[in-house]
Structure formats: C-alpha cells, structure tokens
N, C-alpha and C positions, 0 to 999 in steps of 0.2 A: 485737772483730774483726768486720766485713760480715759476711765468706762465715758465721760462726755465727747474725747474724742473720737471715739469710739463708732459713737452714735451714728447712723444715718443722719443727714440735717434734713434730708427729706419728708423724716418720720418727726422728729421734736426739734425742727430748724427754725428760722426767726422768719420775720417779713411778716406776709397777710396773716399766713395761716396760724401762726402763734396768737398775732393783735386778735383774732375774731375766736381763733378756736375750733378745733375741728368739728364738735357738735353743733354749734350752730347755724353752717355752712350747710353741711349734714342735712339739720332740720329742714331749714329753708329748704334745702331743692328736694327732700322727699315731699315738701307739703305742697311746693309747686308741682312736682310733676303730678302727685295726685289729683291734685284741681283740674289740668290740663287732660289727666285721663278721664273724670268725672264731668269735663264739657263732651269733649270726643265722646262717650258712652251715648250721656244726652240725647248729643247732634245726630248720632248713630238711629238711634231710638227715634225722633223726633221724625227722621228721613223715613224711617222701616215703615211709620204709621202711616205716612203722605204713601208711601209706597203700596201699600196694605191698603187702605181707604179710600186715597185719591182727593186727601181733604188734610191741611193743618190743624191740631187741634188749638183751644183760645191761647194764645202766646203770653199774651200778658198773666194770664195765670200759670203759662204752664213754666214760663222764664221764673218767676217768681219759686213756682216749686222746685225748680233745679236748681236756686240757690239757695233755698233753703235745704237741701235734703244733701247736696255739697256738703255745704256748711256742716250740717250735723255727722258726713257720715267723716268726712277728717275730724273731728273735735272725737269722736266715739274710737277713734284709728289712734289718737292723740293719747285718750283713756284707756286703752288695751299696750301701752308704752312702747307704738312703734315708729317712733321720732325720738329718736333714731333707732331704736332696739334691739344695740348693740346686748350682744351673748345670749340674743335667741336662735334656740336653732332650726330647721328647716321647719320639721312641725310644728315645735311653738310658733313660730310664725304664720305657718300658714293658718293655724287656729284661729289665732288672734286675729287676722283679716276676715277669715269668712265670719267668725262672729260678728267683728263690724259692720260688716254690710247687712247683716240679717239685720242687728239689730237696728241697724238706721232705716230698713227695708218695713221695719216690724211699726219702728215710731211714726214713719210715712203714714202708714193705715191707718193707726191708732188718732194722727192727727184731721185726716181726712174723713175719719168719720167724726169727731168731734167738732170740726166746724164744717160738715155736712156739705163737702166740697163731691161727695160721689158722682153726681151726673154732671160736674164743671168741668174735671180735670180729666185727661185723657189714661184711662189704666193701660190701654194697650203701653204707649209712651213709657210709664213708669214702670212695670214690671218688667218688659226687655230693659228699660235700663238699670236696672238692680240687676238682671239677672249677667247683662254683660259684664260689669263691674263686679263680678261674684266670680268671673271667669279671668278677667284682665288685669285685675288690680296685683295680684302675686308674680305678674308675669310683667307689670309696669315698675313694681316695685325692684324686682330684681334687676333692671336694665339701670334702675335709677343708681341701685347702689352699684354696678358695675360701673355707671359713668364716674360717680365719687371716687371707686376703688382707683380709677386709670388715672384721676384726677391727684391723685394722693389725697381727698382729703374726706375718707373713707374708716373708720375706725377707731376706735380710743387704744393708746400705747398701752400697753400695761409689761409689767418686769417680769421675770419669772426667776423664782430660787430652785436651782436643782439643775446641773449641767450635765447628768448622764443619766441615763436609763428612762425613769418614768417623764422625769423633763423634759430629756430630748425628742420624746416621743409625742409628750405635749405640744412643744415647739411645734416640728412636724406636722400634728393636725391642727393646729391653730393655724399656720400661714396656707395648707392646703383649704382647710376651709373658712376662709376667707370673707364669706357672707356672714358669719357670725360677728362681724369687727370688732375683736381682740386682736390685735397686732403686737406680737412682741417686740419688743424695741432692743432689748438686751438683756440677758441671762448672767446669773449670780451664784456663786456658790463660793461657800469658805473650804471645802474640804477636797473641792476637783475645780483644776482645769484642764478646759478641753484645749484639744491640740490643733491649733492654726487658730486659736485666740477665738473661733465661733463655733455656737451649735446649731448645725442646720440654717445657717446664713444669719444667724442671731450674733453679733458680738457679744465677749466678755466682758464684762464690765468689774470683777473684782469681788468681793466678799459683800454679807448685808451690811455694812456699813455704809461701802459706796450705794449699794442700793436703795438706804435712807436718803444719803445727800443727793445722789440723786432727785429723788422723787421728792425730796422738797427745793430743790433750785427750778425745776423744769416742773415742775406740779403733776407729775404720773399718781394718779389715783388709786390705782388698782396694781395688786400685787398676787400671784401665782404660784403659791408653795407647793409643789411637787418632785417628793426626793424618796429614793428607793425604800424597803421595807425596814432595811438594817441602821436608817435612820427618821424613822419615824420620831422617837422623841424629841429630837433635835428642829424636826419640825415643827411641833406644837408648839414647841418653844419659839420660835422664829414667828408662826403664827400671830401671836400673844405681842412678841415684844414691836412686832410690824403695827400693829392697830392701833399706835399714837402718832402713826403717817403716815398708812394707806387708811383711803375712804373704804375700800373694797380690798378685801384680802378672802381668795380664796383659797382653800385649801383639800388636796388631791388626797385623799385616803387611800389604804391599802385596801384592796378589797376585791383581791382576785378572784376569787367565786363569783362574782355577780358582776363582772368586767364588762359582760355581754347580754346583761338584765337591765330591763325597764324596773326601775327604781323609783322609790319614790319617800321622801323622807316622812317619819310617823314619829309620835312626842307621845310615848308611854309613859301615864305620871309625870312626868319631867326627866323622862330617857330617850334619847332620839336616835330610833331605830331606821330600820331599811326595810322598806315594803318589797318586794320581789314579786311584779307583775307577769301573768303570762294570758295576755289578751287573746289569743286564741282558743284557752281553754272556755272561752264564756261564749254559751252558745249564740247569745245575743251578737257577740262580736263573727261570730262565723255566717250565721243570718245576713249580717252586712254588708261580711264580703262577699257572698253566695249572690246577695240583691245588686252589688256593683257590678260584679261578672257579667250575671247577666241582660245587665242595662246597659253595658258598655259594649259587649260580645255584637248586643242585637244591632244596635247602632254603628259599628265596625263593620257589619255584614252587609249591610245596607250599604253605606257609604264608599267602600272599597272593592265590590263586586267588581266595576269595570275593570282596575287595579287585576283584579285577580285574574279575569278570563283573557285579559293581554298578557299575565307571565305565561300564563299555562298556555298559549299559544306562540308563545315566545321560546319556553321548552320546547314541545313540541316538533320547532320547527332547528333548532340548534344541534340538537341530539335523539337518536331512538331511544325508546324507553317509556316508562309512566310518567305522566306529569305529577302522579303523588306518589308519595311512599313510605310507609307506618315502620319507627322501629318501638320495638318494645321497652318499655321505661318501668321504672318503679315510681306508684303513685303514695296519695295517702293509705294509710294502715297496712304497708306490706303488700299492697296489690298491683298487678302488673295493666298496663294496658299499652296500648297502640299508639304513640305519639307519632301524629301526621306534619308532614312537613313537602316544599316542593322539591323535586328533585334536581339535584345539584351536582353530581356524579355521573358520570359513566357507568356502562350498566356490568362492566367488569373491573368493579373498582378495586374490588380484594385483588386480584391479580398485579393490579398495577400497583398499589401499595407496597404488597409484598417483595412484588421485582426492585421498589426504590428505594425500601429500608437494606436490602441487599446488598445495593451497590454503593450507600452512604451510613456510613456510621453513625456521624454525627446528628444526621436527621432520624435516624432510628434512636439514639438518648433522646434526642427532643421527643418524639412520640412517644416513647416509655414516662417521662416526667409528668405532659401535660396533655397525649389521646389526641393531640394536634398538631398539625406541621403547618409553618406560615406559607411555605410556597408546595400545598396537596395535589399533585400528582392525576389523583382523581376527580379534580371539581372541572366539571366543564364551563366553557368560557360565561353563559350566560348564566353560569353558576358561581361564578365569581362575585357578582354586582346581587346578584342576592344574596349571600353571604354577608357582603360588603356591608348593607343595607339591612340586614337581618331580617328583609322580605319573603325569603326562605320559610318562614315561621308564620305565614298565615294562615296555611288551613290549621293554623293549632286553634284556632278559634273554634272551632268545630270541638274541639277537647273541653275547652269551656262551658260552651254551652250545654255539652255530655254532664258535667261536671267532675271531668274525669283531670282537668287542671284549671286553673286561676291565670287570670291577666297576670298577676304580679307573686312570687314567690320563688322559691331554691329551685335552684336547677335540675333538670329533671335527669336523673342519672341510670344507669344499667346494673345489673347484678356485680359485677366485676367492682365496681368504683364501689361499694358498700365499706368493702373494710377498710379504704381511707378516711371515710369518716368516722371510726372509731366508735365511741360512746357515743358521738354526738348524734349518730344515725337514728337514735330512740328517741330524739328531739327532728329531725327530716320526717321521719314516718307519719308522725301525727298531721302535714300540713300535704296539701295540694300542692305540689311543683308548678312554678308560674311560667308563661310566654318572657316573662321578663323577669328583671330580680334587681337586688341590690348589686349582685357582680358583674352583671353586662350593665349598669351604669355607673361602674364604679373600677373601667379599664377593660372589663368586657376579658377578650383573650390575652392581653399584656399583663393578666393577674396572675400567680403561679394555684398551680392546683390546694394548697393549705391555705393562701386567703380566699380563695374562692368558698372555702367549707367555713372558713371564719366568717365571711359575711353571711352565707345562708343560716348559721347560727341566730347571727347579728338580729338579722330579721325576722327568725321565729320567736327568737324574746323579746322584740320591740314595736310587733306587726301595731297597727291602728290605719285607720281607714286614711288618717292625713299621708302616713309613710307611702302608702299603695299610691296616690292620687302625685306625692311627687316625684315616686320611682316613675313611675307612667308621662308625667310632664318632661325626667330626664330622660326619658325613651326614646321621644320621639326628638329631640336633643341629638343624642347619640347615633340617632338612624339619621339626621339630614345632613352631621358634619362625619358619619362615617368611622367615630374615633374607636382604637382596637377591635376591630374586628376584621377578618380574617378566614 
C-alpha cells in the first residue's frame, strides 16, 4: 500500500519501539523522572532545614515519609491521567499537577494527624518540599517529555481526514504544539489531494479506506475528522462509519463564532450544547488576577532592584537623556495612562526615523505594516540588549502595582492602532494590557500585526489564572533565549 510507504518508520516503524509501544516507554520515564524530582525536592528540603536549624531532623522517620508521600503524590499524578496525558493542553495540564501535589500535600496532614506524628516529623522538611515540587514538577515534566519528543518516543500517531483548509491547519497546530502528543502520522481525504503528496510535512496516505486499513495493520487508535464547512455532512458520516476501527475518533466542528472562546460542552435534556465562557467578566476571576499582580509585582521589586539600578546606570552612562520615559497607552475601559519603560533611543529619535524612512523604501513599508523596523535607526547600543531581552519593560512594574496594567495580557497599544482592531477593540477595552501576553511568547516581533490582535483576542476569551502563570513561565523562556525580539 502507498499511504505505508509513505509513512515515516520513525513515527509507526518496527524494532523496540513497536515491540514495547510508545506509551509505555512514555510512562516509565515520566514516572521515573518524577520520583527522581520527588527525591531531589526531599534532599533539597532535608538540606534547607540542617541549613535553617543546624540539626537533621529523625531520618528514619523522615525517609519513611518521603516514600510514602512519593508514592502517593505519583499514584494521585497517575489518577489526574498524566502518564502520559497525551491531548492535554498546557492548562489542563498544569491543573492537573498542581491539584496533585495539593492533594498529596492535603493527605500528608490529614495522615500526620491521625497517627499523631506532629512533634516527630519535621514540618519545616515537608512543606518546602510540597511547596518545591508545586513549583518544579511542570517544569520536570516538560523537560521529560522534551527528552521523549528528541527520543521519538513521544506521542500517540493519530490520522487525520481532511487535506485542506481546516485540516491543514489542524496539522499545523498539532505538530507546532507538540507537547500535547498527537502526532500526525498521515492525512486522508477522498475528495482533495494535496500537491507534493504532503500537508504541512504530513504524507498522503489516500482515501478513508486506506485510512482503515491502515489503522488496523499498524493499530493507529485515534482518528481526526476535520473537513471544511461545505463538507460537513460527509463528515459525520466518516465520523460514524470510523467508530468500528478507531478507539478515539474525534471530530472538528464548524464553529466559527466561538473559534476563539473558552468553551465548554453542556447536555440540555439530551442536547449538547456549547457554553461560551468569559472568565474575566467574573469578578471573583479579576480579584485573582488583581491578587497575583500584586504578589508577584511585589516580589519582582524586591528581587530585581539591583538588575534595575545597574541598567539605569548603564543608560545613563551610554547616552544623554532620561533613564525613564512614559508614552501614553490605552488602558482598561478607554483610559489613557503613562506606560513607563527604560529608555532605549536617542533623545532625537523622530528625526532620525524620519531621515531613514526617506532614504529607504522598503523599511518605510516595513514600518507602515508592523510600527517596527528590525535594524531601528534610533535604538542606542545599550538599547539594543534591552530590547533584546525585553528588560526595557521593567519599570512597567510600577504600572502594575498602580493597577494601571497586569503582568500578563494584550498589548498595550496607542490611539492610532485602535482601528486595526476593529470590533474586536470592545473585547481590548474591557482588560488591563499586560508587561507580557500571549504574542511576545508566541513569536514576539516575527508575528505580523493581524495575529498579534488574534492572540490578544485569544486570550481575553480564554484568560484563567493557569494561562497567566504559563505565559509568565514562557516569558521568562523567551527573555533567556532572546527569541523574536528586536
């Protein structure tokens, strides 16, 4: 058959990784690396208190509780289905861990006071290490499955029907995001083929028939129905006639209105509708982010002062001019304020701008497209590496704690950018512009100006305190390896 030769052998090829299977490989090294992170936490713990005291607390008891509380918090890791938990995405996931560790954090106590271990075991010990492992385990886990990813043996294949438009696009986000392991192996359609025989590095494999035999010679479980509007029916029907040989067949609706809505399915009667969330609107959820702000702002200020008063003397000493300087922004509800940032320019920067759209064309389209030029004219040298670094953007913290912006949300834009956001501006207004967002960790400047307003979208209909905590963990990501930015 083609679509088998087709195939990658790398993805559904013979030898170990067929004999054992990719999930169970899988399993195994997420369960090990977790134990490995739950000794390290321990040991971490165990040292901090000798450190702290100048005394070990009883070992024999205390070894005893860190394999038992191992034990229970993987088995609780195990029950939240993140061995392997393949098609969670970044939220769910991170959900699902922090509730593990609370709750193994929670049965800790509850066991310690039932057999009345309080003045035996050492609490300093045990709560640094819940609280480490509350911090490390998302950040263990991710490296574990990055090692699988490089490994190949990272992911469940799954097929997908539909070779243009909403497929390809599935494709697309499937192999970019990558952590959720779905890996397509090969794409299907009776009605299009795509041209050089792949979509988006996926081979063609031929019609759903090859798609059956396929998936039952080579045992693909999971099947991918997404196929444009104007063939919707032909879908359902594909749907239907797949679910006597995929275990898992899902399938892609039309449903352009809520494209960019937190969703959630609801069974009216025996109708199953679509919930349409918008977690910002709940005060309770704005209280949240109001309390992370400024728990996080405070601890930033603290931490990074030295950081601060060496650029500012860094400025300073590079160029004349202010070490700070406010331009005027649109906040929540239509209000303007003073977004502070370090200064990064020359103090006659509109001149020099002006003289260099003059004398270049082409860099005057780029600055009409995207308000930016990769090689600016105006930034001074030690303006460059902040930039670089997006270190530029500390005294926004100061905006923060005003409450005049958020750690994390849409870009914070000028009168003039209004009318490219269109309608969507009445969904911008309602939120706080963040120090960060989904678009600077999601390409930063190599975005063009229309995704950049599709993300800030993205994120005022999907906000939750988990999204905020991993835009912020990609933040700092993106500042150490320096990626699109400019």
């Amino acid at each position: 058959m083609e679509a088998e030769a087709a195939l990658p052998e790398g993805l559904l090829g013979r030898g170990i990784r067929e004999r054992l299977g990719r999930q169970p490989v899988a399993v195994l090294v997420l369960v090990a690396s977790d134990v490995a992170l739950a000794l390290l936490m321990w040991s971490a713990a165990i040292a901090l208190r000798y450190l702290w005291l100048g005394s070990l607390p009883l070992m024999g008891l205390t070894l005893s509780g860190v394999a038992a509380n191992t034990v229970v918090w993987v088995l609780l890791r195990a029950g939240r289905g993140l061995y392997p938990g393949y098609g969670l995405d970044q939220v769910q996931e991170l959900k699902r861990q922090t509730y593990a560790t609370l709750s193994a954090f929670a049965i800790h106590l509850c066991g310690a006071f039932v057999l009345q271990l309080g003045d035996s075991i050492s609490r300093l010990v045990f709560v640094s290490g819940f609280a480490g492992l509350l911090v490390a385990a998302p950040f263990g886990r991710h490296f574990a499955k990055w090692a699988l990813m490089r490994a190949g043996l990272w992911g469940r294949p799954v097929l997908v029907v539909g070779a243009s438009g909403d497929g390809e696009r599935l494709i697309g986000d499937l192999r970019r995001e990558w952590g959720m392991g779905f890996r397509p192996v090969a794409v299907f359609d009776d009605d299009f083929v795509p041209e050089g025989g792949a979509v988006e590095g996926v081979p063609y494999g031929g019609g759903l028939r090859e798609a059956r035999a396929l998936a039952q010679e080579r045992k693909v479980g999971t099947l991918v129905v997404a196929m444009d509007h104007s063939r919707q029916e032909r879908a359902v029907e594909i749907m239907r006639e797949a679910s006597s040989v995929f275990r898992h067949v899902i399938f892609i609706p039309q449903l352009n209105a809520v494209t960019n809505s937190a969703t959630e399915a609801r069974y009216l009667s025996g109708t199953l509708g679509l919930e349409v969330k918008h977690n910002l609107l709940d005060p309770w959820a704005v209280r949240a982010k109001r309390a992370l702000d400024l728990l996080l702002a405070a601890a930033l200020t603290v931490v990074l002062s030295p950081l601060i008063l060496l650029i500012a003397l860094l400025i300073k000493l590079d160029s004349p001019g202010p070490v700070i300087y406010g331009h005027v922004r649109l906040g929540a509800g239509n209000t303007s304020f003073r977004c502070w940032k370090f200064r990064t320019m020359y103090e006659d920067a509109d001149r020099l701008l002006h003289e260099h759209l003059l004398k270049n064309e082409h860099l005057r389209i780029e600055w009409e497209l995207n308000q930016k030029l990769r090689n600016d004219p105006r930034v001074t040298r030690i303006g460059r590496f902040l930039r670089k670094t997006s270190l530029d953007e500390l005294p926004q913290i100061w905006n923060v704690i005003k409450g005049e912006m958020s750690l994390v949300g849409p870009r914070p834009i000028v009168d003039s950018e209004v009318v490219r956001y269109g309608e969507t501006y009445d969904l911008y207004r309602r939120v706080k512009p963040g120090i960060s967002g989904l678009w600077q960790v999601s390409g930063r400047n190599d975005t063009s100006y229309s995704e950049r307003v599709g993300l800030d979208v993205h994120y005022i209909m999907n906000w939750s305190v988990w999204l905020d905590l991993i835009i912020l963990a990609r933040t700092v990501r993106c500042v150490l390896l320096r990626k699109g930015a400019y």
